[in-house]
Every structure is written in structure tokens, then in C-alpha cells.
N, CA, C and O atoms as a Tripos MOL2 file, in Angstrom:
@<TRIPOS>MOLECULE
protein
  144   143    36     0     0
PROTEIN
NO_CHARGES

@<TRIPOS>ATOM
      1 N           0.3350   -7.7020   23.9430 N.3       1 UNK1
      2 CA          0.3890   -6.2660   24.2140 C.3       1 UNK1
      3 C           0.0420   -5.4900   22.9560 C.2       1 UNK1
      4 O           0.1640   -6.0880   21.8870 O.2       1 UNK1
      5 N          -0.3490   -4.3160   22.9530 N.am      2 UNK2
      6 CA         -0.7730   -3.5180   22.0630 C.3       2 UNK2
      7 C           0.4890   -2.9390   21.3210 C.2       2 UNK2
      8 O           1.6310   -2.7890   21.7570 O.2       2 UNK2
      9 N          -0.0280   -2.6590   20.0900 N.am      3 UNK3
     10 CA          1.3390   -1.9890   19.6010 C.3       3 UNK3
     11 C           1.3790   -0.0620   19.7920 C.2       3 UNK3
     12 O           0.3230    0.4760   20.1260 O.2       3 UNK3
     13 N           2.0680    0.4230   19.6600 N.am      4 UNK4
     14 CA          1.7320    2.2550   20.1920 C.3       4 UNK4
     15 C           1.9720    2.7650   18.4610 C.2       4 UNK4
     16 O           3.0920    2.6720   17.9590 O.2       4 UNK4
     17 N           0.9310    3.2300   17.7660 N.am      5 UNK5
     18 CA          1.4230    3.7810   16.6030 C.3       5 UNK5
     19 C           1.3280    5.6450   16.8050 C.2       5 UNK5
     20 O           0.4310    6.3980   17.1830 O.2       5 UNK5
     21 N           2.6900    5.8450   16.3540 N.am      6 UNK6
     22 CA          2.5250    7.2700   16.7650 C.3       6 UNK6
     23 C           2.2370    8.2470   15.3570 C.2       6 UNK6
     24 O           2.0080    9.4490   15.4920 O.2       6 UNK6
     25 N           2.2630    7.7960   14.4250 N.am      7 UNK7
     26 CA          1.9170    8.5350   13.3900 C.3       7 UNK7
     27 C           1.7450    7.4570   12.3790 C.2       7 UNK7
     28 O           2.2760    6.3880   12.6790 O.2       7 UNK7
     29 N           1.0020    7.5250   11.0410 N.am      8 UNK8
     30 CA          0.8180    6.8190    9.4150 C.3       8 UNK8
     31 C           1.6930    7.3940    8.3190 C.2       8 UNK8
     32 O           1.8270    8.4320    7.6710 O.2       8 UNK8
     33 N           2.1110    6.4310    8.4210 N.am      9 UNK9
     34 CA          3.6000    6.9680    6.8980 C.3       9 UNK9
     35 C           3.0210    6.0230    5.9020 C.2       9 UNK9
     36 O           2.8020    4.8230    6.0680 O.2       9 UNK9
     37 N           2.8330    6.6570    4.9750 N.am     10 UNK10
     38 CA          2.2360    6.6010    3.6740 C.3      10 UNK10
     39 C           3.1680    4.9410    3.0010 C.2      10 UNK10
     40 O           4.3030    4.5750    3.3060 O.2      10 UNK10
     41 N           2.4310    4.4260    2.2920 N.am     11 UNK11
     42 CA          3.1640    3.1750    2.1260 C.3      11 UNK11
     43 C           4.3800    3.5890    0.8660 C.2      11 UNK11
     44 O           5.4760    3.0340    0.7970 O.2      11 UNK11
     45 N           3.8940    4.6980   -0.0930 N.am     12 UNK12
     46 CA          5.4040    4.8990   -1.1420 C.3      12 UNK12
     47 C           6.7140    5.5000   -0.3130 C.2      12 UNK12
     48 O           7.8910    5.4800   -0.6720 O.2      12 UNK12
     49 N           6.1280    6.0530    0.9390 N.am     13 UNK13
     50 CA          7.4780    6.9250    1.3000 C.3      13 UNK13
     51 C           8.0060    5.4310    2.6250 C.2      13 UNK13
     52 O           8.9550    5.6990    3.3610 O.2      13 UNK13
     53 N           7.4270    4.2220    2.7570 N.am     14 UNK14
     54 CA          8.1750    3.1700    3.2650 C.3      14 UNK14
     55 C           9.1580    2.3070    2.2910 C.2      14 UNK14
     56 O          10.1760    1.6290    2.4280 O.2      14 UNK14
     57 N           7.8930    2.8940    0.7460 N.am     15 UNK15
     58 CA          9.1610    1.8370   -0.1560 C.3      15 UNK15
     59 C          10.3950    2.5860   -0.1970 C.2      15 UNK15
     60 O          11.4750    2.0520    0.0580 O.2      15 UNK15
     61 N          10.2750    3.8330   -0.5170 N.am     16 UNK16
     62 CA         11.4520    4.9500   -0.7750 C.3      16 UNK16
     63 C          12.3780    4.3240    0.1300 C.2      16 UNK16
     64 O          13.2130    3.5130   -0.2700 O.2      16 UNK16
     65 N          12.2270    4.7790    1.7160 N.am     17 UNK17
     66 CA         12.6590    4.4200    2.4090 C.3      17 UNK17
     67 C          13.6600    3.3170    2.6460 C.2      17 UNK17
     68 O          14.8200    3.3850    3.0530 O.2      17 UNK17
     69 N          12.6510    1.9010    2.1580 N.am     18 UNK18
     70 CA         13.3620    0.8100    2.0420 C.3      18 UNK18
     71 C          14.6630    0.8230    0.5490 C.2      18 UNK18
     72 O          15.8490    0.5680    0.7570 O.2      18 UNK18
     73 N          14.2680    1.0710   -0.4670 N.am     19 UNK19
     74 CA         15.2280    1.0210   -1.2840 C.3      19 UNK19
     75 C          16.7250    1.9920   -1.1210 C.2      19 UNK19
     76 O          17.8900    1.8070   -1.4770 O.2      19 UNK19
     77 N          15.9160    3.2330   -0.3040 N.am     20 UNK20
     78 CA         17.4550    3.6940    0.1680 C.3      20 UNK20
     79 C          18.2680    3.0200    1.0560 C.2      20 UNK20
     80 O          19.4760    3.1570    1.2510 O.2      20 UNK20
     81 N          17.6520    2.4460    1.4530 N.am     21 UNK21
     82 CA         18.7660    2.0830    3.2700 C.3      21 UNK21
     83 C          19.3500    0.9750    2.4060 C.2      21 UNK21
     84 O          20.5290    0.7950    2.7110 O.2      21 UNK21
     85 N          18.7860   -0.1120    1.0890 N.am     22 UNK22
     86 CA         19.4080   -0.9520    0.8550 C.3      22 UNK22
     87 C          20.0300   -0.7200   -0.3100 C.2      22 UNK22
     88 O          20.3430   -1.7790   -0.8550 O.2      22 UNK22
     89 N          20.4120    0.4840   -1.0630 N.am     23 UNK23
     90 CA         20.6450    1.0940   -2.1800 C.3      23 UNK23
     91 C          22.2310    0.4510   -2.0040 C.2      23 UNK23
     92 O          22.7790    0.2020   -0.9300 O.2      23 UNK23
     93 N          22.8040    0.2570   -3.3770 N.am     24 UNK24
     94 CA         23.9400   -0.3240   -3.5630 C.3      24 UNK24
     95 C          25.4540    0.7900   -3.8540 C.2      24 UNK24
     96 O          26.6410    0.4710   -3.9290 O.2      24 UNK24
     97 N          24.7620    2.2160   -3.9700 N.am     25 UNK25
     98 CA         25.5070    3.3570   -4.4410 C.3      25 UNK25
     99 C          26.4920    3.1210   -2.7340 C.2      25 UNK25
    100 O          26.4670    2.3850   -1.7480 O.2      25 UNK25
    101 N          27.1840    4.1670   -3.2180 N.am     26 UNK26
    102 CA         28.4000    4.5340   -1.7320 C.3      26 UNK26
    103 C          28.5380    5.7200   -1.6170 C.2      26 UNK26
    104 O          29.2980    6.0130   -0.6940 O.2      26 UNK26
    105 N          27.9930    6.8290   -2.3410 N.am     27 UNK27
    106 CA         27.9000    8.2150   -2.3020 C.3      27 UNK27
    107 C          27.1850    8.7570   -1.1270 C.2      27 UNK27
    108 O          26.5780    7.9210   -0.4580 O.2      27 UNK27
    109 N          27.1360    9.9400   -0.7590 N.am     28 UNK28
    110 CA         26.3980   10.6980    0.5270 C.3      28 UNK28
    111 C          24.7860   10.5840   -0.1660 C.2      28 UNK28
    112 O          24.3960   10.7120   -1.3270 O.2      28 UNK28
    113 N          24.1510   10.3190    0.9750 N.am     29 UNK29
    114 CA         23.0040   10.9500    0.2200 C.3      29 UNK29
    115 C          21.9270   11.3320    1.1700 C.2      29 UNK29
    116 O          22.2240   11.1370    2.3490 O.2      29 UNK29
    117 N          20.8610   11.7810    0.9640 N.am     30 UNK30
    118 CA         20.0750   11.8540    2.0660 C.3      30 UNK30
    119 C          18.4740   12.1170    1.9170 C.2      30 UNK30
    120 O          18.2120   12.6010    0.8160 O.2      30 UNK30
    121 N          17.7280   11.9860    2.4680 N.am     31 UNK31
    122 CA         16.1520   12.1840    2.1380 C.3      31 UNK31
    123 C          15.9470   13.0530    2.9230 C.2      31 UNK31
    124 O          16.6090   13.0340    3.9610 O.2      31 UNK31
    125 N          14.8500   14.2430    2.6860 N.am     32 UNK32
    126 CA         14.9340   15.3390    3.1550 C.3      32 UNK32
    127 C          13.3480   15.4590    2.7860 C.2      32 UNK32
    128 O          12.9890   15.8230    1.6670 O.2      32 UNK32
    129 N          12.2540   15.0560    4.0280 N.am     33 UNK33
    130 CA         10.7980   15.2460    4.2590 C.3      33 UNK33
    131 C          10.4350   16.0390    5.1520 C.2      33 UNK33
    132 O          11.0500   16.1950    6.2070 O.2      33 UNK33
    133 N           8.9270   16.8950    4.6940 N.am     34 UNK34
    134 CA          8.6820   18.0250    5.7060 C.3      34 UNK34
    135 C           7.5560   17.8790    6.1750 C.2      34 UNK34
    136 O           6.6900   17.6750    5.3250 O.2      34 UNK34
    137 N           7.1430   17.9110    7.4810 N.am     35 UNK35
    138 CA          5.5190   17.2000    8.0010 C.3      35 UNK35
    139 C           5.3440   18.6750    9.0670 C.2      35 UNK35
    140 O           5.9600   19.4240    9.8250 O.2      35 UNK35
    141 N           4.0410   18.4060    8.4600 N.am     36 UNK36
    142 CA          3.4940   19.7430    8.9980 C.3      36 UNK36
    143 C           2.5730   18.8770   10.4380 C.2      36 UNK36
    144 O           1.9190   19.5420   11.2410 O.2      36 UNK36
@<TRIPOS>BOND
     1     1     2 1
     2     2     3 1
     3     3     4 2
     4     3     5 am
     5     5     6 1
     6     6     7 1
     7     7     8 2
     8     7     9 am
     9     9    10 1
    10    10    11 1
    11    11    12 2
    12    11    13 am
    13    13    14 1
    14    14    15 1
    15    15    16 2
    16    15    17 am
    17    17    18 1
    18    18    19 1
    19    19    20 2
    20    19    21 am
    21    21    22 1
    22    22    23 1
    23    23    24 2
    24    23    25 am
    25    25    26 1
    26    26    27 1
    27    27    28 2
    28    27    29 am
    29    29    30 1
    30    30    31 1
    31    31    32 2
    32    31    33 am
    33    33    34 1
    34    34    35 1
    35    35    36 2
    36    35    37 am
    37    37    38 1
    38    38    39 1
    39    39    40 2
    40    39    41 am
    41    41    42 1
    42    42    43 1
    43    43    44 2
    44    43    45 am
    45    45    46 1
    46    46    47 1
    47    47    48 2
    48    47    49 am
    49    49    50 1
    50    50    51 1
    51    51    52 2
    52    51    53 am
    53    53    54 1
    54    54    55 1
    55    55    56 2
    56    55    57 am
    57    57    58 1
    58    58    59 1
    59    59    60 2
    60    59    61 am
    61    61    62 1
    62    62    63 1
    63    63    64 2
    64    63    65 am
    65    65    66 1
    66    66    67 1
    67    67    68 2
    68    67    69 am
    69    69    70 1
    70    70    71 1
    71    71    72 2
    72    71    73 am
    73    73    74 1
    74    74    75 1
    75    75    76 2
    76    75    77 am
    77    77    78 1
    78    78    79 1
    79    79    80 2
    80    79    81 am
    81    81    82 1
    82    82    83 1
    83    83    84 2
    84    83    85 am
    85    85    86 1
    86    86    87 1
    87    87    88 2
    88    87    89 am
    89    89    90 1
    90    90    91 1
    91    91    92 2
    92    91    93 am
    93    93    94 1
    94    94    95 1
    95    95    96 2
    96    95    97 am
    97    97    98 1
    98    98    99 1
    99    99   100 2
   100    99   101 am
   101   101   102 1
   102   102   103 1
   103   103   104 2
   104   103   105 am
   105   105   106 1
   106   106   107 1
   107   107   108 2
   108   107   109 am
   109   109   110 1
   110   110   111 1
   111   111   112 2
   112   111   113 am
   113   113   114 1
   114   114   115 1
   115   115   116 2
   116   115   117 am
   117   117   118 1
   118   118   119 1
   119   119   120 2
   120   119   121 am
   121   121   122 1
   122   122   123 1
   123   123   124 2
   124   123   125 am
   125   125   126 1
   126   126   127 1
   127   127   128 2
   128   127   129 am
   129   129   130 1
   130   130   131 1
   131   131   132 2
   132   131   133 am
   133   133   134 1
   134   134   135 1
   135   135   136 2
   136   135   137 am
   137   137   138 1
   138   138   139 1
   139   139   140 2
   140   139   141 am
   141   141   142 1
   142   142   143 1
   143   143   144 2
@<TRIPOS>SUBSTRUCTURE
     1 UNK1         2 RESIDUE 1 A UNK
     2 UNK2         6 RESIDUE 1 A UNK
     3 UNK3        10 RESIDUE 1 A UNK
     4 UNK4        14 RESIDUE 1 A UNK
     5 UNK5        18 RESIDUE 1 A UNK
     6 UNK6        22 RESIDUE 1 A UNK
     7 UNK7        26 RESIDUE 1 A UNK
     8 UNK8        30 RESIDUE 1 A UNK
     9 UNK9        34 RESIDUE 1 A UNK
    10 UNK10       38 RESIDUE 1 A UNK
    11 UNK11       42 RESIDUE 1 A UNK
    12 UNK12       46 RESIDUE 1 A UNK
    13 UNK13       50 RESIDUE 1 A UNK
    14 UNK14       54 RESIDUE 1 A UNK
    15 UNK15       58 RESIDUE 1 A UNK
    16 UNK16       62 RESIDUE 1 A UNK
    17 UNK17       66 RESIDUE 1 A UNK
    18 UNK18       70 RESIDUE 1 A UNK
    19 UNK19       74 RESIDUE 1 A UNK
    20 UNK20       78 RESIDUE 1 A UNK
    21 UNK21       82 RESIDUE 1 A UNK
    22 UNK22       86 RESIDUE 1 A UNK
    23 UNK23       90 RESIDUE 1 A UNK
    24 UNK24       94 RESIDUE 1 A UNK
    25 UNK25       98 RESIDUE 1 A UNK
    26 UNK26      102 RESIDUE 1 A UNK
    27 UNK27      106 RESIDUE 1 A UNK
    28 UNK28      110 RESIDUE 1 A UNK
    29 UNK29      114 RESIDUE 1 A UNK
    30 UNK30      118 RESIDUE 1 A UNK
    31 UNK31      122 RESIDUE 1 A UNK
    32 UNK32      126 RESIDUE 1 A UNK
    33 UNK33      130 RESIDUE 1 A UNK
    34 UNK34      134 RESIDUE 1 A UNK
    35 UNK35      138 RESIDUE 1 A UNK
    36 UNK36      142 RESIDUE 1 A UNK
């Protein structure tokens, strides 16, 4: 089956991505992107 891609996310904002979700801190935090 085909895969459905609904938009291209840039490959630095997947690393970002990845290092937050596995970030070792315990504080609030949050990423905050704006797509026009």
C-alpha cells in the first residue's frame, strides 16, 4: 500500500524533535512552530 504524506518536515526540525521527546531534563517544556 502506498504511504499518504501530508506535508515535508524539514529533517533539523525531526532531529529537534527527536532529542526533545528523548531529552533527560523533567522540567515543562515545549516547542512552539508556526507554518504558514
Amino acid at each position: 500500500s502506498e504511504s499518504l504524506v501530508v506535508c515535508d518536515v524539514a529533517e533539523d526540525l525531526v532531529e529537534k524533535l527527536r532529542k526533545f521527546r528523548f531529552r533527560k531534563e523533567t522540567s515543562n517544556a515545549a516547542i512552539i512552530r508556526y507554518f504558514s
